[in-house]
C-alpha positions as CSV (number, residue, x, y, z in Angstrom):
1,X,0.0,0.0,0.0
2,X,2.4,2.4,0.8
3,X,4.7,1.3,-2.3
4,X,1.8,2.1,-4.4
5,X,1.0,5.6,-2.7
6,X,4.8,6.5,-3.2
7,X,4.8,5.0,-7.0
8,X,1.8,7.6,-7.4
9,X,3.6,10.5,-6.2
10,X,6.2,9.6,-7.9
11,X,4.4,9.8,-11.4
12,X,3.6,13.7,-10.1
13,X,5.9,15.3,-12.3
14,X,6.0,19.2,-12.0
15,X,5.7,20.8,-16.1
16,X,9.4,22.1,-17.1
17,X,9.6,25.6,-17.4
18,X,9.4,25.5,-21.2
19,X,6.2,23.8,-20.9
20,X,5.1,26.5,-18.3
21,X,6.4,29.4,-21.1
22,X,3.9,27.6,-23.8
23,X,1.3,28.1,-21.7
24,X,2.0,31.6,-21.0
25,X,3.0,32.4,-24.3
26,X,-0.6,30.7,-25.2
27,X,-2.8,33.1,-22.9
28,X,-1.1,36.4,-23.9
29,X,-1.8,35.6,-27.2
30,X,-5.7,36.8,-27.2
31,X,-6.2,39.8,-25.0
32,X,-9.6,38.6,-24.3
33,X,-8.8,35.3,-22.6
34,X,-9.0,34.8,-18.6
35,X,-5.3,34.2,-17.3
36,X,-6.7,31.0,-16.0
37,X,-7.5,29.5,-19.4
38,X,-3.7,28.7,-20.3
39,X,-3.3,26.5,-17.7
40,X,-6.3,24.6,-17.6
41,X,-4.6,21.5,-19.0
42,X,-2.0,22.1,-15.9
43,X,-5.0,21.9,-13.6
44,X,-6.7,18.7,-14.6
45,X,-3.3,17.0,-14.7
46,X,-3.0,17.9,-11.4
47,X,-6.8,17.0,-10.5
48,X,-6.2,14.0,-11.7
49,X,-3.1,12.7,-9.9
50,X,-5.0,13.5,-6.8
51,X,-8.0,11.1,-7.8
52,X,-5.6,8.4,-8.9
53,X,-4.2,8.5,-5.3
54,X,-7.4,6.7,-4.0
55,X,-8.8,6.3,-0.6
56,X,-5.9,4.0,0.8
57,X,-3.3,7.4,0.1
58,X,-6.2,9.3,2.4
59,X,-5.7,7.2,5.5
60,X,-1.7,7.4,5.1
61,X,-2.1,10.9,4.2
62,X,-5.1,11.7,6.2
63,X,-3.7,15.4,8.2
64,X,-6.1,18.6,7.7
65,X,-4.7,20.8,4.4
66,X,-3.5,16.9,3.0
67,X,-3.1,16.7,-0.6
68,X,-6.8,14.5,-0.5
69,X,-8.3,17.9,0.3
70,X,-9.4,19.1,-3.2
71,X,-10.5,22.3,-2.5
72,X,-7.1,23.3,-0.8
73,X,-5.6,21.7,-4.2
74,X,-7.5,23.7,-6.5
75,X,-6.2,27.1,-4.3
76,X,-2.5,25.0,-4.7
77,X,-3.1,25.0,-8.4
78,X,-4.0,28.3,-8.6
79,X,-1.2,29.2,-6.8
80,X,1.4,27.3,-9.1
81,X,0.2,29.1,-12.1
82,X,0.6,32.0,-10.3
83,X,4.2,31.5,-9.8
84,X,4.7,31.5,-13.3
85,X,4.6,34.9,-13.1
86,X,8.2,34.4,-11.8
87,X,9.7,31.7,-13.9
88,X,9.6,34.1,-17.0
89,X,12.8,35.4,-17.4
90,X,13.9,39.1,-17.5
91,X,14.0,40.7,-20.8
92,X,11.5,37.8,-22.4
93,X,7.9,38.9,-23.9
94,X,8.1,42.0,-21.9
95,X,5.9,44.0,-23.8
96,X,3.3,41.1,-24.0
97,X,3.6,40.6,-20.1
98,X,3.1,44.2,-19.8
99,X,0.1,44.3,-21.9
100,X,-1.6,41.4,-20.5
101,X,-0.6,43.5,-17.2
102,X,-3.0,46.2,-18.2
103,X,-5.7,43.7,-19.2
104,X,-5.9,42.3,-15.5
105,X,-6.0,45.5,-13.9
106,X,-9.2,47.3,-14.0
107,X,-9.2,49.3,-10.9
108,X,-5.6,50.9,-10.5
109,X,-2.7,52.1,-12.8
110,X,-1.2,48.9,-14.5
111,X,2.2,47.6,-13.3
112,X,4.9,47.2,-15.8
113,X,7.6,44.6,-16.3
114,X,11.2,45.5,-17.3
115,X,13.8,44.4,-18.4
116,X,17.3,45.1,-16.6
117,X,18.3,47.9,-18.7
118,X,15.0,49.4,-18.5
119,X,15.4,49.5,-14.8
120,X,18.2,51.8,-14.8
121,X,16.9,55.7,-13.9
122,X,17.4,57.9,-17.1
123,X,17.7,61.4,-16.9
124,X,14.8,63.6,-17.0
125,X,14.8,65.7,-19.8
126,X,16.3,69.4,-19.4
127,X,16.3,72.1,-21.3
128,X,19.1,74.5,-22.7
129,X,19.3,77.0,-20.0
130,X,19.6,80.0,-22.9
131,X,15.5,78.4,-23.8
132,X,15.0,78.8,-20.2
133,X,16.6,82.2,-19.7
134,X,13.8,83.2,-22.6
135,X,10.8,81.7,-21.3
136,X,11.7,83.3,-17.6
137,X,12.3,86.4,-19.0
138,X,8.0,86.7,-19.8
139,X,6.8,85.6,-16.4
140,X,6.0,87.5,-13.5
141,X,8.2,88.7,-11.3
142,X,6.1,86.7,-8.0
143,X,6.3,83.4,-9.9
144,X,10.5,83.9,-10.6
145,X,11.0,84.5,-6.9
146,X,8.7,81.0,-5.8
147,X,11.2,79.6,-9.1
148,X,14.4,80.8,-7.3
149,X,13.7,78.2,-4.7
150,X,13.4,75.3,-7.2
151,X,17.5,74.9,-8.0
152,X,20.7,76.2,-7.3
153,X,20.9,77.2,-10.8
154,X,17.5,78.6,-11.3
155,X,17.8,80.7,-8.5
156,X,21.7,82.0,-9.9
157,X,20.0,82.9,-13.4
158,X,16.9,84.7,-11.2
159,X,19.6,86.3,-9.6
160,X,22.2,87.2,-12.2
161,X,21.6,91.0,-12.7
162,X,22.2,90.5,-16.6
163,X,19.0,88.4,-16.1
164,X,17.2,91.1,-14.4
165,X,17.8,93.6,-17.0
166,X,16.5,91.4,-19.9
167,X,13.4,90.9,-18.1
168,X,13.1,94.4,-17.8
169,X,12.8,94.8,-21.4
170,X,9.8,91.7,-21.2
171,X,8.0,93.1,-18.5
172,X,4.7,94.9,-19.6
173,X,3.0,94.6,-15.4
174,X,2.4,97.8,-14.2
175,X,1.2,98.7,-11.1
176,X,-0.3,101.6,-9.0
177,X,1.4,103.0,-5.8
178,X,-0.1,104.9,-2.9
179,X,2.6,106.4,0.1
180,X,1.0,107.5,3.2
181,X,1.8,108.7,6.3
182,X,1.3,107.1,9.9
183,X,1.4,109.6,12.9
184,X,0.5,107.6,15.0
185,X,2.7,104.6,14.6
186,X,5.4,106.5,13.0
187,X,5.8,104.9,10.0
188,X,5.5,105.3,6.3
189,X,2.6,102.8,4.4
190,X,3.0,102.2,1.2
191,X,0.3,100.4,-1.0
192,X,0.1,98.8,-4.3
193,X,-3.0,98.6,-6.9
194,X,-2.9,96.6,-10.0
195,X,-3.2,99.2,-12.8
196,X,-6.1,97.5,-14.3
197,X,-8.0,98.0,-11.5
198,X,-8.2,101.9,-12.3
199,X,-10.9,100.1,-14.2
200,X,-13.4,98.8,-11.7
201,X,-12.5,99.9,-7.9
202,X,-9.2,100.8,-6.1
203,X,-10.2,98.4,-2.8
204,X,-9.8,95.2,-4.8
205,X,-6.1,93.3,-5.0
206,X,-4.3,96.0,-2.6
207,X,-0.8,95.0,-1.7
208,X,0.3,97.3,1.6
209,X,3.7,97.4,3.1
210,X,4.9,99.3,6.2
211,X,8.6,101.0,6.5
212,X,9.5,102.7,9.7
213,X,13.0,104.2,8.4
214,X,16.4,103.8,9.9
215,X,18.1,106.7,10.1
216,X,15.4,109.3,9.7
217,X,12.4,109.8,11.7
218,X,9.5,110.0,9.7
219,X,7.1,112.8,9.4
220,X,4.6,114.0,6.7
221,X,7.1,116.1,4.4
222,X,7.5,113.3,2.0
223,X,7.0,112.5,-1.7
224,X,6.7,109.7,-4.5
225,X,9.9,111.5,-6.6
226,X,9.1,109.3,-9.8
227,X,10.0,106.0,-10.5
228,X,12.8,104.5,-13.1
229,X,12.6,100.2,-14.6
230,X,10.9,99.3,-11.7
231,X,12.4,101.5,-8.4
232,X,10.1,104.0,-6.7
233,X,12.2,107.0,-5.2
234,X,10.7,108.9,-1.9
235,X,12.3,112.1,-0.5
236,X,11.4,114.6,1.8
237,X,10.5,117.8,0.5
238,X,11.8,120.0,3.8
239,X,15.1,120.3,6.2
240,X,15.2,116.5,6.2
241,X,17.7,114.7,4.6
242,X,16.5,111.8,3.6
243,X,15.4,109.5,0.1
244,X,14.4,106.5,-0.1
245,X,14.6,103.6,-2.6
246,X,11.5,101.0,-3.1
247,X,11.5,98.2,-6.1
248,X,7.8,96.9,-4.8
249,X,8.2,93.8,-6.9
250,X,10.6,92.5,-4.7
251,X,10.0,94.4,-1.8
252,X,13.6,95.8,-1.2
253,X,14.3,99.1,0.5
254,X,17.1,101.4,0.8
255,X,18.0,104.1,2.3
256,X,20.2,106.8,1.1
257,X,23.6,108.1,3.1
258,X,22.5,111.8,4.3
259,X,23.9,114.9,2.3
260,X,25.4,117.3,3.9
261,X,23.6,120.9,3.9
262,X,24.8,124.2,3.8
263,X,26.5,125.8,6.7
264,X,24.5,128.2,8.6
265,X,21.6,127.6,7.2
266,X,18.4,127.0,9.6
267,X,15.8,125.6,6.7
268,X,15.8,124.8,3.2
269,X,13.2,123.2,0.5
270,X,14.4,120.1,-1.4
271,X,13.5,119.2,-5.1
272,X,14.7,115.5,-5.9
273,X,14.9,113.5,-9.6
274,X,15.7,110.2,-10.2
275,X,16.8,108.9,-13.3
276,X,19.3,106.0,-15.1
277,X,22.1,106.9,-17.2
278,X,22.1,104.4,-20.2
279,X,26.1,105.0,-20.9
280,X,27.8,104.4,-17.7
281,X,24.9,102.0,-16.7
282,X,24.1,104.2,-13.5
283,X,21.1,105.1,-11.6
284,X,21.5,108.5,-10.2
285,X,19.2,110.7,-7.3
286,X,19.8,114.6,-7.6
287,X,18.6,117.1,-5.2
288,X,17.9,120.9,-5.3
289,X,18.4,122.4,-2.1
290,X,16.8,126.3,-2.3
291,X,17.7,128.8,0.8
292,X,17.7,131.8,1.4
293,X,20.9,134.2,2.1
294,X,21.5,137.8,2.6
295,X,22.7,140.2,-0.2
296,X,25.5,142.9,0.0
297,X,21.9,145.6,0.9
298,X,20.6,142.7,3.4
299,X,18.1,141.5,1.7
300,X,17.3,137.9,1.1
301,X,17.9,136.3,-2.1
302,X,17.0,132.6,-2.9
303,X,20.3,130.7,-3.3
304,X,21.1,126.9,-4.8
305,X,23.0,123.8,-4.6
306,X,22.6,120.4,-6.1
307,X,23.8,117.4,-5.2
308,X,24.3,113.7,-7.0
309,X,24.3,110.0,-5.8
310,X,25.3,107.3,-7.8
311,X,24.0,104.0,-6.6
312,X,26.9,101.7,-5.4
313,X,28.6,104.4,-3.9
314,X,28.2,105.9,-0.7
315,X,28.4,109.7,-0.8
316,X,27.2,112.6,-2.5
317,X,28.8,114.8,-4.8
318,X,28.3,118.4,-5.6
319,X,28.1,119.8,-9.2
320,X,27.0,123.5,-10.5
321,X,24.1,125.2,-9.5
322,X,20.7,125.5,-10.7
323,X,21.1,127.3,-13.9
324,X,19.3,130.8,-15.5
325,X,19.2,132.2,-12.0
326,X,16.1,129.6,-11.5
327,X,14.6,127.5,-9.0
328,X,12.5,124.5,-9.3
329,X,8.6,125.2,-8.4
330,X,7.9,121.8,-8.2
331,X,9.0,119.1,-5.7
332,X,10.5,116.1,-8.6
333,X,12.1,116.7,-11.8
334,X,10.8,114.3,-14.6
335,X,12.8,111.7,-15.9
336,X,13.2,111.5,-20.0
337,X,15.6,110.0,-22.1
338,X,18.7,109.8,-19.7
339,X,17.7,113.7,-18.1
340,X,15.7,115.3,-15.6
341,X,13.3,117.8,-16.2
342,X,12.4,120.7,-13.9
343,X,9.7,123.0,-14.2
344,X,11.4,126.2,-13.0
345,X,11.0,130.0,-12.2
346,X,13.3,133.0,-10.7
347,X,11.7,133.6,-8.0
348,X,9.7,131.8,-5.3
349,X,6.5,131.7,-5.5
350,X,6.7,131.2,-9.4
351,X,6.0,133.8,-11.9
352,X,6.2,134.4,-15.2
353,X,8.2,133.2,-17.3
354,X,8.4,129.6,-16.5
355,X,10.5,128.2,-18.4
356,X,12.4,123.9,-18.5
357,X,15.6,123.1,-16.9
358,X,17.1,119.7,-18.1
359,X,20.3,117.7,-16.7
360,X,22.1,115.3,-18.7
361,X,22.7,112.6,-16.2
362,X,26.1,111.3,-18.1
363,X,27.8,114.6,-18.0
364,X,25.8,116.6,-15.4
365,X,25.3,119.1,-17.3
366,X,22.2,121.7,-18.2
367,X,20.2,123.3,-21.0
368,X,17.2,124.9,-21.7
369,X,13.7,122.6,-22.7
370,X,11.6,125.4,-25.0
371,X,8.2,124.5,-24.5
372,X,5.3,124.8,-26.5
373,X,3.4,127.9,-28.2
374,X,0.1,127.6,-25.9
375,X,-0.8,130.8,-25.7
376,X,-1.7,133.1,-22.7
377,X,-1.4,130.6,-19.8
378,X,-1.8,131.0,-15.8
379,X,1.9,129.6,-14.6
380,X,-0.1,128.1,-11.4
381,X,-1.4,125.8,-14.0
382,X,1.0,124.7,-15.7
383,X,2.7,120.9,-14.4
384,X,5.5,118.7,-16.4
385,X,4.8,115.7,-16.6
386,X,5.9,112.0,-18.7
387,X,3.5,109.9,-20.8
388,X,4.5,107.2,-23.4
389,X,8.2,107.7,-22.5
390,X,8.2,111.4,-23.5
391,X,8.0,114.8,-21.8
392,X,4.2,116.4,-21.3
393,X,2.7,119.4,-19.8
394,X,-0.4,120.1,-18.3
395,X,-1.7,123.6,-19.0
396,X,-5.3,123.8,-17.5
397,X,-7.4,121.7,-19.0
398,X,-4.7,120.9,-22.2
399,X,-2.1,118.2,-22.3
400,X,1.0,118.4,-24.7
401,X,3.7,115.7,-25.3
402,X,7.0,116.4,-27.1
403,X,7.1,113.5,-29.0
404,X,11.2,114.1,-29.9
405,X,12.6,115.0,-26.8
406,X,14.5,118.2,-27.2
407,X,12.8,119.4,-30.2
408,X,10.6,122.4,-29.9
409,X,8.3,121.9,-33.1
410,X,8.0,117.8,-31.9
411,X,5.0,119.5,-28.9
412,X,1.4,118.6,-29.7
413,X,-1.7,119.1,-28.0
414,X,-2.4,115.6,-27.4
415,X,-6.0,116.3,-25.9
416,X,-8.2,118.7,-23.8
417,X,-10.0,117.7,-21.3
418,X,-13.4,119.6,-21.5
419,X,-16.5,119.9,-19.5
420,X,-14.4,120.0,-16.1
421,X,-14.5,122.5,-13.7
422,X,-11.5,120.5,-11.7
423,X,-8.0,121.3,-11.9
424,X,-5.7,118.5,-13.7
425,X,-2.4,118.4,-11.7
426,X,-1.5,115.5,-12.9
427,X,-0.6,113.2,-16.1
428,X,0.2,109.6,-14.4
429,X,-0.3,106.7,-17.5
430,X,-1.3,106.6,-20.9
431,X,-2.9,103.1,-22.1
432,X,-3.1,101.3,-25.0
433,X,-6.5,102.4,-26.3
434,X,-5.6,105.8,-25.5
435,X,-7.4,106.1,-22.1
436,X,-5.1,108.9,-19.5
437,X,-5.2,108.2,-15.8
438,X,-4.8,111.8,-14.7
439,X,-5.3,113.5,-11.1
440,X,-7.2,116.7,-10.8
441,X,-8.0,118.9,-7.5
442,X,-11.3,120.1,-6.3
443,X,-12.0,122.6,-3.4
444,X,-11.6,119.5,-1.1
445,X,-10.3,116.6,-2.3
446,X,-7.9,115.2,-5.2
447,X,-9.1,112.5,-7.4
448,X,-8.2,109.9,-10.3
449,X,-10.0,110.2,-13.2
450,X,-10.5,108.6,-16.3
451,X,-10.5,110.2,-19.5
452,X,-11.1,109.1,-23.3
453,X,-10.3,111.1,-25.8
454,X,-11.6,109.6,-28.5
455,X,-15.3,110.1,-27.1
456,X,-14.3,113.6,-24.6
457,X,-15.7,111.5,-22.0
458,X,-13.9,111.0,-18.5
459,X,-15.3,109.3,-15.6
460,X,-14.4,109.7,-11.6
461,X,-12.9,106.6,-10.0
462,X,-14.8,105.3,-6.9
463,X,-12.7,105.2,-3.8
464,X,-10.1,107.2,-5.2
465,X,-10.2,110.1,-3.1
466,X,-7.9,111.9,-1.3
467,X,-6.2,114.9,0.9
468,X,-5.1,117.6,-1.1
469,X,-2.0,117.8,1.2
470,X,-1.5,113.8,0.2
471,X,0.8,113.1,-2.3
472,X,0.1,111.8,-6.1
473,X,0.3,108.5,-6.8
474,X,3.2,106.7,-8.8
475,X,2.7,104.0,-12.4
476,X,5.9,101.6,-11.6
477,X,6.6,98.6,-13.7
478,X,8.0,95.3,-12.5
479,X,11.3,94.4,-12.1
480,X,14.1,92.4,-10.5
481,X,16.3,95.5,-9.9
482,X,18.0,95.8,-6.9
483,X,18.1,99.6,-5.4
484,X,21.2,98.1,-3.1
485,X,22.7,97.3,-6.9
C-alpha cells in the first residue's frame, strides 16, 4: 500500500519551465482570454493525480490541508500558475507581459515589467538654459522669486543681474502706488494697486507694506519723486535729509547716506529727480536744495545747490548750481531720455516766465527745454509731466507731449480735457486704447480720473479720493532690480 502511494507520487511530475512558457505564451496571445485559461490542461493534470491517489493514500495521508483535500488543491493550483509569473525570465515577452498586465488590472494604474536595462533611472529631460533664460524672461516677477527656490541654478539665473535687466525689457505689469503717512505709529505705508484696476474699484487686490526708516524719523514732508525700470524714489520735500529707494516687486528698500547741507543755514526746501544713465549703466538721485541768504543791501535772495548720488557708492557729490538764476517750483524733476526735467521759475513763488531746466545725467550738465506755443497761460497751472516715455505738460485743461525730446516743433496738443471745472495736476499713465489716468484737485479733495479722448468723455474713480495735502500717486513697472545694486 504504501509502495503504491509513493509510486503515485512519484508519477507527479512538475511541467518544465518551457512547458510552463507555452502556456504563458498561449494566454497572452488573445487579450480577451482569462489568465486561467492557459493553464487549464496544468490543472486537470493535477486534479487528476490526486484522484488516482485513492482512498488508501487518504488514510496514510489523512492530516487537515492533505493533498486529499481538493479544494485546498484547486487554491495550490492556482497558486502554481501564479508563480509563473516568476519563472519568466527578465528581458523575455516583456511587452506582451506588460500588456496582458493592463488587461488584468481594471481598478488601478497597471504595473509594468522590465527588463534590466530598462530598470536603470534615465535622466529627466532638461532644457538648454539659454531656452530657459527666454521663457523666464515673460513671467512674472512673483512666480521667478517662488522659481528661485526650485534649483541652485535657477535661483543664480533669477539672480544674475544681466537676467534682471533682460526681463526688464519683457515686462509689460504695471502697477499703481499709494505712500501715506502714519502719525500715530510713526511709519510710512505704502500700497500697491494693479493698474487695471483703475478700471473697476481701487479696494480690490491691494498689496500694503509698512517701512518705519532707519536713520530718519518719519514725518509727513514726504513724496513719490518718480520711478525708473521698476524702483520707486521717496524724498522729503523740507530740512530733512533723507530719500528712499522702493522696487515693490521685490520688496527691497534702501536708504540713502544723508547729504550734507549748507553751513548756517536753519531751513531749506528740497527738489529731488531720479533717473538711469544708459552710458555708464548708472542710476543716479539729484537734489535741489533752495535757501535763502542775505545780499550785499541785506536782503534775502534765494540761493542753490545740487547734489548727485550714484548707486553703489556711498556719498554725495556736488556739481554746479541750478542754472538761469532759476529754482524749481515743483517738488521732482521728470525723468526723460537719460535727463531730468524741472519746471522752474526765478523767483519763489513762481511767476512768469516759467520756463524747462534739463540735466544730462552722463555729464551733469544743463540746458534749456523750450516748450510749447500755448498761448496766454496762468503759470499756477502749468505741471510737467511724462506719458508714453516722453515729456508732457499740463496747461489747464490741455495736455501736450513732445514726441522728440528736445525738439521744440516735436510739442502737440495731445487732448483737452473739456466739460471739467476740476483742476488737472497731474498726467500719471497713458494706455493702450488711448485712455489717460490723470489727477485733478477740487476745493476738497484730489481724485483719479479717467479720461477718453476719442469720445471727450472722463469718468471719476470710486474710492479714489484723497487729501489735497497727500501726495500723487506713482505707475511703476515690475522688475528684479536691486536699489542696493
Amino acid at each position: 500500500m504504501v509502495r503504491i502511494s509513493t509510486t503515485k507520487k512519484e508519477e507527479r511530475v512538475r511541467p518544465t519551465a518551457s512547458a510552463r512558457r507555452r502556456g504563458y505564451r498561449r494566454a497572452t496571445s488573445s487579450e480577451q482570454q482569462v489568465v486561467e485559461e492557459p493553464y487549464q490542461d496544468l490543472k486537470e493534470a493535477i486534479l487528476k493525480a490526486v484522484q488516482d491517489v485513492g482512498a488508501d493514500d487518504a488514510d496514510v495521508d489523512c492530516f487537515s490541508g492533505g493533498p486529499v483535500e481538493t479544494p485546498i488543491l484547486k487554491t495550490y493550483a492556482d497558486h502554481v500558475a501564479c508563480q509563473l509569473w516568476d519563472e519568466v525570465d527578465q528581458g523575455e515577452d516583456i511587452t506582451a507581459i506588460n500588456k496582458q498586465l493592463s488587461i488584468l488590472t481594471i481598478t488601478s494604474p497597471p504595473p509594468t515589467l522590465s527588463s534590466n536595462e530598462s530598470l536603470q533611472v534615465l535622466p529627466l529631460p532638461t532644457l538648454p538654459l539659454d531656452l530657459i533664460s527666454e521663457i523666464f524672461c515673460r513671467l512674472p516677477v512673483k512666480l521667478l522669486l517662488q522659481l528661485r527656490c526650485v534649483c541652485k541654478s535657477w535661483n543664480s539665473l533669477i539672480s544674475d543681474p544681466n537676467f534682471a535687466k533682460k526681463h526688464l525689457h519683457m515686462s509689460t505689469t504695471r502697477c499703481l502706488h499709494f505712500v501715506s503717512y502714519s502719525n500715530f505709529a510713526k511709519k510710512y505705508i505704502f500700497s500697491s494697486y494693479p493698474l487695471r484696476s483703475v478700471f473697476s474699484t481701487l479696494s480690490t487686490n491691494v498689496i500694503q507694506f509698512e517701512y518705519h526708516p532707519i536713520n530718519h524719523t518719519p514725518n509727513n514732508s514726504y513724496y513719490i519723486v518718480g520711478s525708473c525700470n521698476g524702483i520707486l524714489c521717496l524724498a522729503n520735500y523740507y530740512d530733512e535729509c533723507f530719500v528712499l529707494l522702493w522696487n515693490p516687486s521685490i520688496r527691497k528698500f534702501k536708504e540713502l547716506p544723508p547729504f550734507q547741507k549748507p553751513d548756517l543755514i536753519s531751513h531749506c526746501r528740497m527738489s529731488s529727480g531720479f533717473g538711469y544713465d544708459p552710458i555708464s549703466d548708472k542710476y543716479k538721485v539729484v537734489v535741489v536744495l533752495v535757501f535763502c541768504v542775505p545780499d550785499s543791501s541785506g536782503n534775502l535772495v534765494d540761493k542753490t545747490e545740487v547734489k548727485v548720488h550714484t548707486l553703489g557708492t556711498n556719498f554725495w557729490t556736488s556739481i554746479h548750481e541750478f542754472p538761469f538764476g532759476g529754482i524749481p517750483v515743483e517738488l521732482s524733476g521728470k525723468f526723460v531720455s537719460g535727463t531730468i526735467n524741472w519746471l522752474a521759475s526765478k523767483v519763489w513763488p513762481r511767476k512768469n516766465p516759467c520756463f524747462i531746466v534739463s540735466l544730462d545725467l552722463r555729464n551733469e550738465s544743463y540746458q534749456e527745454i523750450l516748450q510749447p506755443d500755448y498761448g496766454e497761460v496762468n503759470v499756477n497751472k502749468l505741471s510737467l509731466g511724462v506719458l508714453k516715455d516722453c515729456l508732457c505738460m499740463i496747461s489747464g485743461h490741455d495736455v501736450w507731449l513732445m514726441k522728440e525730446y528736445g525738439n521744440k516743433v516735436s510739442w502737440i496738443k495731445l487732448f483737452t480735457v473739456s466739460r471739467m471745472s476740476n483742476a488737472l495736476t497731474k498726467a500719471i499713465y497713458i494706455f493702450k486704447n488711448d485712455q489717460v489716468l490723470l489727477e485733478s484737485i477740487g476745493a476738497w479733495y484730489k481724485k483719479l480720473i479717467v479720461y477718453d479722448p476719442r469720445s471727450d468723455t472722463f469718468k471719476f474713480k470710486k474710492r479714489s479720493a484723497y487729501n489735497p495735502s497727500d501726495i500723487p500717486p506713482e505707475v511703476c513697472v515690475e522688475s528684479l532690480l536691486s536699489p542696493w545694486s
